[in-house]
N, C-alpha and C positions, 0 to 999 in steps of 0.2 A: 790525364783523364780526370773529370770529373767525376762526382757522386751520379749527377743526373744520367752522365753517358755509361757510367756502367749498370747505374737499372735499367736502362736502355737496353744495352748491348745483351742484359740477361734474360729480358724478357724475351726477347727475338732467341735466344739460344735455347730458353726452352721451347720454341713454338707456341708459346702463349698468344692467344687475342689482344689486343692492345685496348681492353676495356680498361674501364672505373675501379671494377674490382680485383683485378688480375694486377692492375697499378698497384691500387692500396697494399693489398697481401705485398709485393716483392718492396715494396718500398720500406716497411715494417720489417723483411725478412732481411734485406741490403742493409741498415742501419743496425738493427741487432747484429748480425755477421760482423759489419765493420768495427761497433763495440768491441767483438769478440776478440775477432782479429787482432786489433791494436793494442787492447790490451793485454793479447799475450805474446805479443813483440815486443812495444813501448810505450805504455801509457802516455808517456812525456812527450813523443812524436809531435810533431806538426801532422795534421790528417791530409791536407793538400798534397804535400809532397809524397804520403804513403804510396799516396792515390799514384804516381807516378812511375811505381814499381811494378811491371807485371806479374811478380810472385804474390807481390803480395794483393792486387786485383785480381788473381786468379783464386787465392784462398776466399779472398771475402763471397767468389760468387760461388764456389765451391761448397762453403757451407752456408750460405743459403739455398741453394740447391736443394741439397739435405735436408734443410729444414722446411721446403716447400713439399718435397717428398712423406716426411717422416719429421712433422712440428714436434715432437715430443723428443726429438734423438733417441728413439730406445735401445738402440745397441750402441750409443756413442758417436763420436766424430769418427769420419774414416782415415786409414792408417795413409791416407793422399794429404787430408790435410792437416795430422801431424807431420808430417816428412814439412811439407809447406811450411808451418808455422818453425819447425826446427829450422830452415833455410833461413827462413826470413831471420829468427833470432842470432844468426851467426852475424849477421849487418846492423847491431847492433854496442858499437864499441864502448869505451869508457863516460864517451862525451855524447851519447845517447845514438838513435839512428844512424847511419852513414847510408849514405845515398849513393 
């Protein structure tokens, strides 16, 4: 999967408009997420290949979600995309990512 098909794929999941500004916000909110995400899998990753993991494309939209919901996180990440992020970190071996 690409970056572009999964702000695609989320925009459509939230039932968003496919306006200008509906773009901007999740493209800003996909890109922070994915920040989030990898770095707290693997910094070092290759981001393409992340991109190829349904766990871990489901956390990134997962907390963007959240954060399209509630931009400030006031109560925190949900206990969905800790399990997530712990998942993804077990595919994570000596030699970095395992795909």
């Amino acid at each position: 999967m690409t970056l572009d098909e999964l702000k695609t794929q989320l925009l459509q999941e939230l039932n968003l408009d496919d306006t200008e500004e509906n773009q901007s916000t999740l493209n800003t909110l996909v890109e922070d997420s994915l920040s989030f995400v990898k770095d707290s899998v693997d910094s070092k990753a290759d981001t393409n290949e992340m991109l190829q993991d349904g766990m871990f494309v489901r956390a990134v939209k997962t907390l963007a979600t959240q954060m399209f919901y509630d931009r400030t996180l006031a109560n925190g990440t949900s206990i969905g995309l800790r399990m997530m992020l712990s998942h993804l970190k077990g595919k994570v071996g000596s030699n970095g990512w395992l795909r």
